[in-house]
Every structure is written in structure tokens, then in C-alpha cells.
Backbone as CSV, one residue per row, in Angstrom:
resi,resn,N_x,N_y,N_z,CA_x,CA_y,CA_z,C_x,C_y,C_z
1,UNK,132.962,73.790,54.761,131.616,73.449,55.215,131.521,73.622,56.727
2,UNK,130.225,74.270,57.359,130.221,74.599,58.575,128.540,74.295,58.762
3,UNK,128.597,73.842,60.571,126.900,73.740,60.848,126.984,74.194,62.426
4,UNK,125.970,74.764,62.806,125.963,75.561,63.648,124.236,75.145,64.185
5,UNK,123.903,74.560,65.341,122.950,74.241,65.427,122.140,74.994,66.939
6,UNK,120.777,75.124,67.091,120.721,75.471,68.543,119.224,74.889,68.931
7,UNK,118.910,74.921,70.393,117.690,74.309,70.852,117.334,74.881,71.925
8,UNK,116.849,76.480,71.248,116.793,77.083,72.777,117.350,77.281,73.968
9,UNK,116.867,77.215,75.061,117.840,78.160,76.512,117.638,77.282,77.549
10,UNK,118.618,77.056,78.416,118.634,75.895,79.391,118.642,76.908,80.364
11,UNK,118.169,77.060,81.600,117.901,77.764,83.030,118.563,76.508,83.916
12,UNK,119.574,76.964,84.752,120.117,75.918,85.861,119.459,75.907,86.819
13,UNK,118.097,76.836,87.201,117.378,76.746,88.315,116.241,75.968,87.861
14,UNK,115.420,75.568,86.944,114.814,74.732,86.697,114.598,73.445,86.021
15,UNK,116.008,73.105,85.753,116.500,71.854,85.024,117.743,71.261,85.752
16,UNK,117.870,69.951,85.804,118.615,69.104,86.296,120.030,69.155,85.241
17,UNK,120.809,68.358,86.418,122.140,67.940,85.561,121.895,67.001,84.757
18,UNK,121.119,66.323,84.735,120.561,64.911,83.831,120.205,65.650,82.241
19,UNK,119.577,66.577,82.536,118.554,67.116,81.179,119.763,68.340,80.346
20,UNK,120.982,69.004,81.114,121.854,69.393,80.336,122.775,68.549,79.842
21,UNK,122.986,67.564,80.715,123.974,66.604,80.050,123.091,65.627,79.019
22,UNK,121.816,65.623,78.727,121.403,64.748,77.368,121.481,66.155,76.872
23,UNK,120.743,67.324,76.467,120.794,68.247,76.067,122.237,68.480,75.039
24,UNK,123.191,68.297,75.761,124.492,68.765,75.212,125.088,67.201,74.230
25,UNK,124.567,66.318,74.720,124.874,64.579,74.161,123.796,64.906,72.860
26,UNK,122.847,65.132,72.626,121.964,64.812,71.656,122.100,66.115,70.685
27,UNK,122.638,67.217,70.754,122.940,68.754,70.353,124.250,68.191,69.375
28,UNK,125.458,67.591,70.419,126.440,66.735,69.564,126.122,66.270,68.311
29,UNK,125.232,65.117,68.985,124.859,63.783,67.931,124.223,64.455,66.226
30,UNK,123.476,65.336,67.118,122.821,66.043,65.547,123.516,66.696,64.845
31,UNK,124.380,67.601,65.632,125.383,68.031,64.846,126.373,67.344,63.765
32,UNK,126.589,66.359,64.419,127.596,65.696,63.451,126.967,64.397,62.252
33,UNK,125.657,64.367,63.119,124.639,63.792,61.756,124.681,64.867,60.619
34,UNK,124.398,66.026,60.964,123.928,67.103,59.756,125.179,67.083,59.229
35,UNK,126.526,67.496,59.582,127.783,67.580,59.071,128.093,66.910,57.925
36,UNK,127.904,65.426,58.620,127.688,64.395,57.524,126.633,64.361,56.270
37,UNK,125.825,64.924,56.315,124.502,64.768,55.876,125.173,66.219,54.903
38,UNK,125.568,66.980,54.967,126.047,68.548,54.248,127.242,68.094,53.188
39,UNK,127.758,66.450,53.823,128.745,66.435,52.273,128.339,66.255,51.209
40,UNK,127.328,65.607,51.420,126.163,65.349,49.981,125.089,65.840,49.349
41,UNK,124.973,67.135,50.612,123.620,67.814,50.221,123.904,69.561,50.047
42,UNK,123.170,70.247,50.180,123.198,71.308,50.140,122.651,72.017,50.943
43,UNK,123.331,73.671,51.673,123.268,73.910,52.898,121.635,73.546,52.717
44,UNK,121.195,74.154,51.885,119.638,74.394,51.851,118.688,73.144,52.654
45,UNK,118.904,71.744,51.982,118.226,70.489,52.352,119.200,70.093,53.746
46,UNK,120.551,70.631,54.168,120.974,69.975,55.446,119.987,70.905,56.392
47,UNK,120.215,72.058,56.288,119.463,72.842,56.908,117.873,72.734,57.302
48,UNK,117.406,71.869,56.592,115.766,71.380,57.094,116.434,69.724,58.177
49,UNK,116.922,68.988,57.574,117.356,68.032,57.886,117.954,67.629,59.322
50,UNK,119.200,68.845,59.773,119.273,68.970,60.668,117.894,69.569,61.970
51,UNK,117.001,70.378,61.379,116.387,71.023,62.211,114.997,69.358,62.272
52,UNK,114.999,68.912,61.670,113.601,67.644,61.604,114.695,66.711,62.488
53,UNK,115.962,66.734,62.981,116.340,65.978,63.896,116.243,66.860,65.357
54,UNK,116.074,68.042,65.273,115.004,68.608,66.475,113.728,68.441,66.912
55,UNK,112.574,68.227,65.704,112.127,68.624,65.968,111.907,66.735,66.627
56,UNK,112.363,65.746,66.337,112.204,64.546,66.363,112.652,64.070,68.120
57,UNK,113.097,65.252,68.819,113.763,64.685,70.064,112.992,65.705,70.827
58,UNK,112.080,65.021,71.771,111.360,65.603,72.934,112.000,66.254,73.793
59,UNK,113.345,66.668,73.259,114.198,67.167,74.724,113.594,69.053,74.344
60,UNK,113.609,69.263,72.891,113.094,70.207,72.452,112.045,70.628,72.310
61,UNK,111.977,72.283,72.043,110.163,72.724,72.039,109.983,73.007,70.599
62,UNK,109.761,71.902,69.959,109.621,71.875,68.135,109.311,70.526,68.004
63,UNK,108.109,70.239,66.919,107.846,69.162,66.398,107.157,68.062,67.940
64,UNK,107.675,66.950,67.981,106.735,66.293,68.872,107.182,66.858,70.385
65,UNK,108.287,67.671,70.630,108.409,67.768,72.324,107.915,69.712,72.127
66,UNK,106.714,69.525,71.317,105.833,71.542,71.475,105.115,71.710,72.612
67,UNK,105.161,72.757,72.813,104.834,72.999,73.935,102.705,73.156,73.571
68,UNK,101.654,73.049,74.478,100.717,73.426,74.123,100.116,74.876,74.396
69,UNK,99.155,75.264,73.795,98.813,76.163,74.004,97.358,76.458,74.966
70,UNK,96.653,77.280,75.106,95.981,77.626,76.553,94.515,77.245,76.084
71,UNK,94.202,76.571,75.014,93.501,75.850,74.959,93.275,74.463,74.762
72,UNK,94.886,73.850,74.941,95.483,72.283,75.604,96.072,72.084,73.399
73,UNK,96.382,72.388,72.744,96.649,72.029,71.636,97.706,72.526,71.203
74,UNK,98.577,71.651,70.294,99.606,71.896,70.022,99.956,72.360,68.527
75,UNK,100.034,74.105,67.975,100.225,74.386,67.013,101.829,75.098,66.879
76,UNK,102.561,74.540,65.535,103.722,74.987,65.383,103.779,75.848,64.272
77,UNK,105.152,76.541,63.920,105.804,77.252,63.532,107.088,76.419,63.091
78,UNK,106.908,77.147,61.477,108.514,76.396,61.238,109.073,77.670,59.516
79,UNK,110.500,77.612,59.882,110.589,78.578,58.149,112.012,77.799,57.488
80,UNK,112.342,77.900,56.480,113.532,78.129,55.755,114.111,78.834,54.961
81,UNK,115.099,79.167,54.318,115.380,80.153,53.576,116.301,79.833,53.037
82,UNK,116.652,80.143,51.876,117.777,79.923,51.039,118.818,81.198,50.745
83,UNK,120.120,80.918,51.452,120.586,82.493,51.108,120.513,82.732,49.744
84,UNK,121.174,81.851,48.812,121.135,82.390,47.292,120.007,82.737,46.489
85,UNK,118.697,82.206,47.002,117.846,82.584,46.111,116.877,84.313,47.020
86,UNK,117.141,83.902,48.509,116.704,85.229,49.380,114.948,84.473,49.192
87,UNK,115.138,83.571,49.184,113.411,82.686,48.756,113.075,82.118,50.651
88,UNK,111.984,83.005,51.091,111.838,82.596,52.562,110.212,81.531,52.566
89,UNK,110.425,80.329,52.856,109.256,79.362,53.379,108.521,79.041,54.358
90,UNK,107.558,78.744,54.926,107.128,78.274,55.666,105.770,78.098,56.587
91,UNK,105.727,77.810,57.500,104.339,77.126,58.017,104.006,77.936,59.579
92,UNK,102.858,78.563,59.729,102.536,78.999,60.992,101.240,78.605,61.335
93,UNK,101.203,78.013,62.784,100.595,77.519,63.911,99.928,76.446,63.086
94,UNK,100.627,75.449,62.237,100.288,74.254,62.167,99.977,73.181,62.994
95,UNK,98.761,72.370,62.648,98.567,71.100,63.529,99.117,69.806,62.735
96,UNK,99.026,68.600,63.667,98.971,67.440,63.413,99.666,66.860,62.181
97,UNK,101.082,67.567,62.393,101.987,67.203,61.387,103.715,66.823,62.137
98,UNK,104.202,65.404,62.098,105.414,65.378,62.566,106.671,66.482,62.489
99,UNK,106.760,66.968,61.597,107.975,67.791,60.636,107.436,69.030,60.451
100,UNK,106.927,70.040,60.662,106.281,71.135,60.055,108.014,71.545,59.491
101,UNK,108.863,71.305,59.410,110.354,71.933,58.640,110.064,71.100,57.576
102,UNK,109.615,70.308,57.223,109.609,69.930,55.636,108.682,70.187,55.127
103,UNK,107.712,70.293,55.791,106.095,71.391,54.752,107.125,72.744,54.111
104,UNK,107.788,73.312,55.578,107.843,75.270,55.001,109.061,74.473,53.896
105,UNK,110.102,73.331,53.838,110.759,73.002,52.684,110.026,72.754,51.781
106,UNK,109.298,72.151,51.528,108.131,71.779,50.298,107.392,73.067,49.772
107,UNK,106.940,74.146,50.529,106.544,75.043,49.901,107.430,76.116,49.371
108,UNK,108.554,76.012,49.470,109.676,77.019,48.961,109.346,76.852,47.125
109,UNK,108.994,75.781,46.800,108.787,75.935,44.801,107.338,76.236,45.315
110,UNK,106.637,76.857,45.689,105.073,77.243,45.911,105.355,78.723,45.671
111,UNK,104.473,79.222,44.360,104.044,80.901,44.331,103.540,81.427,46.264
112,UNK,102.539,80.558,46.462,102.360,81.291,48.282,103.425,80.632,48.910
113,UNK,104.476,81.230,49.459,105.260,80.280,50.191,105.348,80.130,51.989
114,UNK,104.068,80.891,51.864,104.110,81.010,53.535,103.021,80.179,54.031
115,UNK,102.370,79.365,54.636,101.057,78.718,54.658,100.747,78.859,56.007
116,UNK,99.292,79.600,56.727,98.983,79.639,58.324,97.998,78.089,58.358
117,UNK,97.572,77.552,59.983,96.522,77.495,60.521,95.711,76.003,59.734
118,UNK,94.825,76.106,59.215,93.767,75.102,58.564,94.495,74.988,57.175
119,UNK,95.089,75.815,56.551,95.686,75.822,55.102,96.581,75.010,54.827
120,UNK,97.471,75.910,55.991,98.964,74.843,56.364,98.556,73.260,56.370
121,UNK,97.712,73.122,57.298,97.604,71.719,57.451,96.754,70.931,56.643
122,UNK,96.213,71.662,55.799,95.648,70.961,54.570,96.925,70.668,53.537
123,UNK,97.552,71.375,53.315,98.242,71.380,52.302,99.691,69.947,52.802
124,UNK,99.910,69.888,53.893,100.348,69.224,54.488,99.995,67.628,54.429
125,UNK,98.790,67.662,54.657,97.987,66.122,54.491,97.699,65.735,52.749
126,UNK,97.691,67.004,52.196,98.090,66.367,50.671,99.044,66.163,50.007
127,UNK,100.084,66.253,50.582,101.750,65.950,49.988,102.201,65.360,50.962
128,UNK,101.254,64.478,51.765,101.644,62.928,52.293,102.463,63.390,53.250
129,UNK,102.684,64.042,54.303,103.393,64.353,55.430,102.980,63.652,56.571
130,UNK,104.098,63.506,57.461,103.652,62.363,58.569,102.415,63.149,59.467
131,UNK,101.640,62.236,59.682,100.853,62.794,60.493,101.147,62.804,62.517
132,UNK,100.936,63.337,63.209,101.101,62.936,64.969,100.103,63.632,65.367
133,UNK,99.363,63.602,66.337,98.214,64.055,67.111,98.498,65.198,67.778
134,UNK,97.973,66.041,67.709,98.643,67.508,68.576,97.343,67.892,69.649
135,UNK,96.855,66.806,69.777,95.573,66.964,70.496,96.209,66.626,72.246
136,UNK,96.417,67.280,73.269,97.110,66.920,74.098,96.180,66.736,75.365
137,UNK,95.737,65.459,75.997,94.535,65.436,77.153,95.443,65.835,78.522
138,UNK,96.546,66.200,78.556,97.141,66.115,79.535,96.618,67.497,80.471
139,UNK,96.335,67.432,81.900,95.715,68.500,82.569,96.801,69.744,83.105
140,UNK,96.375,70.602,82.901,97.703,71.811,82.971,98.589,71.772,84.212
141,UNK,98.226,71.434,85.396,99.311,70.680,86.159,100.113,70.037,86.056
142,UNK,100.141,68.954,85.433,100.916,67.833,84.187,101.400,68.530,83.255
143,UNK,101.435,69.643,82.614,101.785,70.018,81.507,102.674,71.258,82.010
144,UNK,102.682,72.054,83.112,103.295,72.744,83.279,104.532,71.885,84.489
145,UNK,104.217,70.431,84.914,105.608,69.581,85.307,106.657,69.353,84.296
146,UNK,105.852,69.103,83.140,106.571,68.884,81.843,107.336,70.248,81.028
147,UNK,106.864,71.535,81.529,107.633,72.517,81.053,109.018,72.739,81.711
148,UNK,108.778,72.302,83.356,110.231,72.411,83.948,111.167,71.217,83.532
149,UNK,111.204,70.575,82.294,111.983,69.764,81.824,112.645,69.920,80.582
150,UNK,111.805,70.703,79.834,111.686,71.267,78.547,112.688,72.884,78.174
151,UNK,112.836,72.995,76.797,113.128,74.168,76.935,112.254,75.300,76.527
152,UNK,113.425,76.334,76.617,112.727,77.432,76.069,113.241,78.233,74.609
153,UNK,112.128,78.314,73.603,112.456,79.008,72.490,112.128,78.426,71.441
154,UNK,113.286,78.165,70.279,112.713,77.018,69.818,113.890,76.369,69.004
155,UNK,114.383,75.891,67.844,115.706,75.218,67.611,115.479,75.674,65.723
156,UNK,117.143,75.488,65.984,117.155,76.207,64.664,118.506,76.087,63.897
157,UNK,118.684,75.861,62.344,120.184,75.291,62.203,120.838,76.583,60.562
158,UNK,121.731,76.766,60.853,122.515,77.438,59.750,123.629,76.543,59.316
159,UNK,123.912,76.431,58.313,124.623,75.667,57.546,125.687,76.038,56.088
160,UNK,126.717,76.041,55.942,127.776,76.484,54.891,127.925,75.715,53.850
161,UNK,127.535,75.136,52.842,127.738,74.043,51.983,129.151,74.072,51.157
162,UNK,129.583,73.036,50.831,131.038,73.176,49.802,130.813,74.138,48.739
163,UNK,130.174,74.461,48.283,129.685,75.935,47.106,129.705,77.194,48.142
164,UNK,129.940,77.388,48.834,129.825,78.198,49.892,128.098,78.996,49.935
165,UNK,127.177,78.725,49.753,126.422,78.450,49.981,125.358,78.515,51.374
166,UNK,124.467,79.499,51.727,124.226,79.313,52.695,122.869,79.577,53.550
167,UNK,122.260,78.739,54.445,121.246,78.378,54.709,120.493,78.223,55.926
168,UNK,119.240,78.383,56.476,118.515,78.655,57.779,117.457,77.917,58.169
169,UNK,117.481,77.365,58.990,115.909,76.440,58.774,115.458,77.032,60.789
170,UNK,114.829,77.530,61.071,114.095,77.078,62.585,112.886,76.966,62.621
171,UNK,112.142,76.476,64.110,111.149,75.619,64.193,110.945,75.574,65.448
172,UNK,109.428,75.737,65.891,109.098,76.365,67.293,107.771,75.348,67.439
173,UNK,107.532,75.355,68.956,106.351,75.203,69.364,105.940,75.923,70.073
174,UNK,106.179,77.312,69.828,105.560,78.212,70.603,105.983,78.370,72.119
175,UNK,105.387,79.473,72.638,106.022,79.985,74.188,105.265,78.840,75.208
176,UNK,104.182,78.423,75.055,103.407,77.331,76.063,102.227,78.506,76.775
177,UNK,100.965,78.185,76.473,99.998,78.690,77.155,99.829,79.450,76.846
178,UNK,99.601,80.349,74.849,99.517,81.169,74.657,98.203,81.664,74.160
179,UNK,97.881,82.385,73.655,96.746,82.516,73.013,96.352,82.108,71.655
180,UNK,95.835,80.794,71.800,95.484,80.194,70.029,95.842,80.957,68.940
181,UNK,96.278,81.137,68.289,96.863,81.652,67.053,97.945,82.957,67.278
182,UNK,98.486,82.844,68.362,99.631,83.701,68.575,100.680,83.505,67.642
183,UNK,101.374,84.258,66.975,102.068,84.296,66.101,103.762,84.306,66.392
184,UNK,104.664,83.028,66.381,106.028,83.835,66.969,106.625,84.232,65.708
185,UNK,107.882,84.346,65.714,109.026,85.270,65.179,109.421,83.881,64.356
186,UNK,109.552,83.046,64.458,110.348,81.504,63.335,110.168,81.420,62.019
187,UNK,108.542,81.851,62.101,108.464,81.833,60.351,108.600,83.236,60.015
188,UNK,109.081,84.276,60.400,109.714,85.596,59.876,110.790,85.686,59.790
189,UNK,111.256,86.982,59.060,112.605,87.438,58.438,113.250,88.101,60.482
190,UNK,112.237,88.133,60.579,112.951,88.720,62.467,113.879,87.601,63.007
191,UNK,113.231,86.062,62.654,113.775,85.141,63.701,114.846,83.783,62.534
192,UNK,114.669,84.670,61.720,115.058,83.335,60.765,115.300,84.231,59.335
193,UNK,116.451,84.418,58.815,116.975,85.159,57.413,118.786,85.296,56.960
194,UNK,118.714,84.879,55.556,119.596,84.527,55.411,119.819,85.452,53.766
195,UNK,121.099,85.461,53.368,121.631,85.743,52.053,122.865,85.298,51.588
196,UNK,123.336,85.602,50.363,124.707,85.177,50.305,125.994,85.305,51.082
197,UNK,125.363,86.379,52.034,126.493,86.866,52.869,126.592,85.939,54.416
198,UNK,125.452,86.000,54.792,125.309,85.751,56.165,123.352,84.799,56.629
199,UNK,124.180,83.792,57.259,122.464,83.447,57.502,122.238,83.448,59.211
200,UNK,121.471,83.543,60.066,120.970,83.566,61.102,119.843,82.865,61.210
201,UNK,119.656,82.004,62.766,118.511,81.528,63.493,118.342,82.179,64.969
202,UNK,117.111,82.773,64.759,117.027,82.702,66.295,115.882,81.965,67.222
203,UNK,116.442,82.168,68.822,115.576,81.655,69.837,115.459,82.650,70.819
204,UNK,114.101,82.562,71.466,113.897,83.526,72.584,112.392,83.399,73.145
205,UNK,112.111,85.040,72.788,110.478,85.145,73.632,110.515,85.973,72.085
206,UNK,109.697,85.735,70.810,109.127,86.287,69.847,108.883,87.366,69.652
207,UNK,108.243,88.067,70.567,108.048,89.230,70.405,109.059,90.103,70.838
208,UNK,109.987,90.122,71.246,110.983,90.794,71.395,112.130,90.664,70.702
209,UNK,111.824,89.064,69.757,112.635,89.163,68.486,111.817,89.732,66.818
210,UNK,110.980,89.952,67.297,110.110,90.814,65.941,110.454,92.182,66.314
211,UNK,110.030,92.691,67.920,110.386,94.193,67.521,111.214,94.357,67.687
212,UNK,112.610,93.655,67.493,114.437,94.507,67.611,114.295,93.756,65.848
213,UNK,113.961,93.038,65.184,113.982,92.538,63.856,115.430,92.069,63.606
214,UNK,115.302,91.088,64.487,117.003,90.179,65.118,117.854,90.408,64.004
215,UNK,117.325,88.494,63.449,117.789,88.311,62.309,117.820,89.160,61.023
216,UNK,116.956,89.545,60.876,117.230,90.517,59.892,118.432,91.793,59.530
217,UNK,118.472,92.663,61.053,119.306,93.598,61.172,120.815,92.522,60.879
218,UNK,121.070,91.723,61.662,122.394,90.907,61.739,123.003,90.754,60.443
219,UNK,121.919,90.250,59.746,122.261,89.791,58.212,122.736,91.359,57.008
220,UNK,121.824,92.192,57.561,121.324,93.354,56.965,123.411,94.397,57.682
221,UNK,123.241,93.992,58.667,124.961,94.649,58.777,125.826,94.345,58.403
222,UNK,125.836,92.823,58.133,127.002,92.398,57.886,127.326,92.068,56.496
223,UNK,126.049,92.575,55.623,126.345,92.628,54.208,127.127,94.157,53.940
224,UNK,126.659,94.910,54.583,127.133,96.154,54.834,128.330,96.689,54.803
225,UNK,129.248,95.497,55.808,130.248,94.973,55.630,130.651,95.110,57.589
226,UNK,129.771,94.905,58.091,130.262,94.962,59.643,131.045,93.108,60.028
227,UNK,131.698,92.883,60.917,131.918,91.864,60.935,130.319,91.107,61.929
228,UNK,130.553,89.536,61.707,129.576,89.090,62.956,129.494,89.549,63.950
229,UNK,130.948,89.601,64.470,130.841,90.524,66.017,130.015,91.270,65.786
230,UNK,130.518,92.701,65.354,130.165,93.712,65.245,128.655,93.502,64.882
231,UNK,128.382,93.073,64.454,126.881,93.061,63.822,125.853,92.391,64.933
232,UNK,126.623,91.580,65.836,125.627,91.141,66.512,125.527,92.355,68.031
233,UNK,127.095,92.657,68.430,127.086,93.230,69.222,126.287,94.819,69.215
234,UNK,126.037,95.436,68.135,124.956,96.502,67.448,123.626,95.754,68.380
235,UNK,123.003,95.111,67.450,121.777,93.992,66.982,121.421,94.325,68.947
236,UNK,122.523,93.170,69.623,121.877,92.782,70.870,121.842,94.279,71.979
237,UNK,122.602,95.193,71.391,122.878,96.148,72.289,121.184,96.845,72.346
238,UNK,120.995,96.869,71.192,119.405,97.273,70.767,117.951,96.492,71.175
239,UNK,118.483,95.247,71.517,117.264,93.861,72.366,117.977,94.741,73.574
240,UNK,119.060,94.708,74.255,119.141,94.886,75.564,118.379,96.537,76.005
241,UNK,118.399,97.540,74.913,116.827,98.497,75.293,116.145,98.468,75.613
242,UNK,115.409,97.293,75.016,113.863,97.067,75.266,113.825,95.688,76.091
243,UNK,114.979,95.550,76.902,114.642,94.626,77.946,114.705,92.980,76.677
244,UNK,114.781,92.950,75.721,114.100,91.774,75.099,114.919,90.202,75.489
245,UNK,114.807,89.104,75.493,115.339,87.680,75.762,115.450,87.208,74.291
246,UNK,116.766,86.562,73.728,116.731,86.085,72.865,118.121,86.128,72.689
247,UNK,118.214,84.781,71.680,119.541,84.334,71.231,119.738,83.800,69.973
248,UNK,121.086,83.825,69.111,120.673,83.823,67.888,122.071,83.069,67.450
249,UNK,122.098,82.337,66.255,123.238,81.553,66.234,123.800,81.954,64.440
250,UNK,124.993,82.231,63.973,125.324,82.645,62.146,126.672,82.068,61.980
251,UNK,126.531,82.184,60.582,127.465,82.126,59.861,127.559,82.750,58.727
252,UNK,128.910,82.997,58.628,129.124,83.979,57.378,130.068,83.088,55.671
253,UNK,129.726,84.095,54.829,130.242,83.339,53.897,131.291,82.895,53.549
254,UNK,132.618,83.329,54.899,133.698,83.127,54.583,133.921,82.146,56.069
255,UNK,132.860,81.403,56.470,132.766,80.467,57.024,132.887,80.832,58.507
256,UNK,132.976,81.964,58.752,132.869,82.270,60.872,131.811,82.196,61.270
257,UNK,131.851,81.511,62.527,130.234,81.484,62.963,130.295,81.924,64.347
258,UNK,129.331,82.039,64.814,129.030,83.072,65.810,128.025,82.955,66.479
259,UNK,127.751,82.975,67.571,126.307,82.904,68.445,126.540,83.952,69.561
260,UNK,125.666,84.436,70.480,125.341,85.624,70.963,123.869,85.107,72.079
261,UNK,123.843,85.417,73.308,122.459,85.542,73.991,122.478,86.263,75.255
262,UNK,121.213,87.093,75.157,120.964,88.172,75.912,120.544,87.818,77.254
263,UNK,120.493,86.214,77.608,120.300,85.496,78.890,120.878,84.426,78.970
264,UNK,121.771,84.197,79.619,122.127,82.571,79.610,121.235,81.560,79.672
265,UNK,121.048,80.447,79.418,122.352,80.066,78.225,121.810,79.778,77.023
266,UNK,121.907,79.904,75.882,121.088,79.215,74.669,121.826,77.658,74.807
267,UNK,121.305,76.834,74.056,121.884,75.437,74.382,121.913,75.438,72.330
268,UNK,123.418,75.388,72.100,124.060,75.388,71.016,125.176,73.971,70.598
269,UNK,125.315,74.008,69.304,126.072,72.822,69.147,126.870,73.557,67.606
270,UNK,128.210,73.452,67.043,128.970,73.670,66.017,129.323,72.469,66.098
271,UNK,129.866,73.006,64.304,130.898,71.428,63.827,131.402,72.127,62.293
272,UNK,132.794,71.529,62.609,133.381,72.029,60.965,134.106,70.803,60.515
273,UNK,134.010,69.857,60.921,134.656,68.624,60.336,135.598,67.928,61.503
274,UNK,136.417,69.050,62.166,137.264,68.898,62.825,137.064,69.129,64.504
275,UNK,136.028,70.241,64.856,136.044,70.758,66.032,134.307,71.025,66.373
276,UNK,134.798,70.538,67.433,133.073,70.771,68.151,132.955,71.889,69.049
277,UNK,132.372,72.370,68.993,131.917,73.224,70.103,130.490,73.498,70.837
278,UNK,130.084,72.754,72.011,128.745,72.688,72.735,128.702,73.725,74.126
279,UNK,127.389,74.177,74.050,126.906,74.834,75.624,127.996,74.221,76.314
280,UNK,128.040,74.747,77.359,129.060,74.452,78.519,127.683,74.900,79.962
């Protein structure tokens, strides 16, 4: 069993030693919550589980610490995927929902399994999901103090279950100040995809993880039979073309995991029972 967690990209020029050192303390903590949480469950449900303990800590840009958008409101993005079934879920530019990672979990037994906008959040308020206000009065001066505290991207967890088994959940609040219904890469096969072989999450700037089609290619090589390395080092050589920002965190079915970013630093957390490994 393996968990591999991430929360976006820490910049040392606009964040304190205070905010990497909780950053890397609370990246821990979740980690080894989900770990625990994976002896009894399956990658599939640790994999939302861990990521709803992102989206639950304001240190992150998912769930209550999202960033708003340029008309002061806060709509998210969230997906999951199941490697064994290749069954992809989830929710784009949802409002006024704590968890948008357990809606896109709840709609995975749904014929539509993707839900945008007014839908999403209908469907949301009828299968009793927590509600939080995404209505934000705060004036964009205030809100862009609050971005130099925050990160960038969005957080996202892969997971190995004792069946070997394996699973993807990430979850965004968007880039900050975008254009109302901008679409990122979280609830796609670009930023978030998994199979029996290999699952991937990524973080970045969206659109430069849709047009290199991150996650996807990664997964898509290494069934192939490339190793992670190899598969990522392909993958990023091809973002580093087109200039693109982004970072991406896997594991494979014979349990190696692997992370990769085309800017320092993604802010990452592992755990296999025995060994941790956090951002530095």
C-alpha cells in the first residue's frame, strides 16, 4: 500500500518560512491520516478522502482555501477515477459546496458522470452535501494579500490499495481572477487519469496541462511499458516546449511512485507505512 499526496507549488519569494513549514507539517499529517484510512478502504474511497482533507485546510487552493474568480466568487473543480474500472467523475466550476471531491465521488455510479456550473450544484444540494458560501465580499486588494499566502495549482492524491489497486482524486480552485467559467485541467483525463497500470495527479497553470495532455500521456507510456521515469521524463520534456508550468505526482502498480515539476517546487507528501517523504 502506497499514498502519494500534493498541494500545489510553494515560491520562496512570495511565501514565508512560517507557511512552508505548516505546509510541509499539515502535507505530513494528511498523509499519514490517508495511509491509515487505505487499510480499510480502498485506493478508490482513500483517494477522495485524502484529497477532502485538502480541500478542508485553507493552506490550500481547493475547497474552502479557493481562490476567487474576477467576478469576486468562488467556483471549483474536482475529479476521480478509478484505475480498475477506467470510470472518470466529477464536478466543474461548482459553487457553494464544502467537498466538491465527494460530489465527483458520488457521481461515479451516475450514467452522466461529469456535472458543470448550476447542475453540479443542484445535484449537490440534493444528495445532502455540506453546504459553505462561495460568495466572497472581500475587495481585490485583500484578496490578492491573501494570494501571497496561498498556493498555486491545486491538490491532488494517488493511492495503491492492498489489492493492488489504484486510484486519483484532485481538486482545484482555480488560477484566481479568472474568467467566470474558465475551465481547468482537474476534472480531465489531462490533469487527473488513472488505470490498472499507473495513476497520476496533476498541478500547475491548466492550460498548459491540457495542451501537453499530462496525465494522460504518463499513464498512456507507462502501460506501454516505459518506466515512471521514463514516462515522465518524455511527458515533461514535451511541457518544457511549450514553455508550460506544471507538476504531477504517480504511482505504479508495482508500487513506485514518482513526482516530477517543471518549476520548483510542487509541495508533496508520500507514505508507505514505513517512510515519509516531504517537499524540502
Amino acid at each position: 500500500m502506497k499514498i502519494i499526496i500534493h498541494g500545489g507549488f510553494f515560491s520562496e519569494s512570495d511565501q514565508s518560512h512560517e507557511v512552508k513549514t505548516a505546509k510541509q507539517n499539515s502535507l505530513k499529517q494528511i498523509a499519514q491520516k490517508a495511509f491509515e484510512y487505505l487499510q480499510t478502504h480502498s485506493a478508490f474511497d482513500t483517494a477522495a478522502y485524502a484529497v477532502s482533507l485538502l480541500e478542508d485546510d485553507p493552506l490550500y487552493n481547493a475547497g474552502i482555501g479557493s481562490q476567487i474568480q474576477s467576478d469576486g466568487v468562488i467556483r471549483m473543480s474536482a475529479a476521480i477515477m478509478d484505475g480498475q474500472t477506467q470510470k472518470l467523475s466529477g464536478v466543474i466550476n461548482i459553487q457553494d459546496v464544502k467537498n466538491p471531491i465527494f460530489v465527483a465521488k458520488e457521481l461515479i455510479k451516475e450514467d452522466d458522470r461529469v456535472l458543470g456550473g448550476n447542475g453540479a450544484k443542484i445535484y449537490a444540494s440534493e444528495h445532502g452535501f455540506e453546504n459553505f458560501s462561495t460568495e466572497i465580499p472581500q475587495r481585490r486588494s485583500e484578496y490578492e494579500a491573501k494570494l501571497q499566502n496561498g498556493g498555486k495549482g491545486t491538490v491532488g492524491c494517488v493511492a495503491l490499495d492492498k489489492d493492488g489497486k489504484l486510484a486519483v482524486a484532485t481538486s482545484t480552485g482555480g488560477k484566481g481572477f479568472e474568467i467566470p467559467g474558465r475551465i481547468s485541467d482537474s476534472a480531465t483525463v489531462a490533469g487527473n487519469y488513472a488505470n490498472s497500470v499507473c495513476a497520476v495527479s496533476c498541478t500547475g497553470v491548466g492550460e498548459d496541462i491540457v495542451s501537453n495532455a499530462t496525465a494522460a500521456k504518463i499513464v498512456t507510456r507507462t502501460t506501454d511499458g516505459m518506466s515512471l521515469e521514463q514516462a515522465f521524463n518524455k511527458t515533461f520534456e514535451e511541457l518544457k516546449a511549450i514553455d508550460g508550468f506544471a507538476g504531477a505526482i504517480a504511482i505504479d502498480k508495482d508500487g513506485n511512485i514518482y513526482h516530477q515539476d517543471s518549476y520548483p517546487t510542487m509541495v508533496f507528501a508520500s507514505f508507505d507505512g514505513e517512510n515519509f517523504q516531504v517537499f524540502q
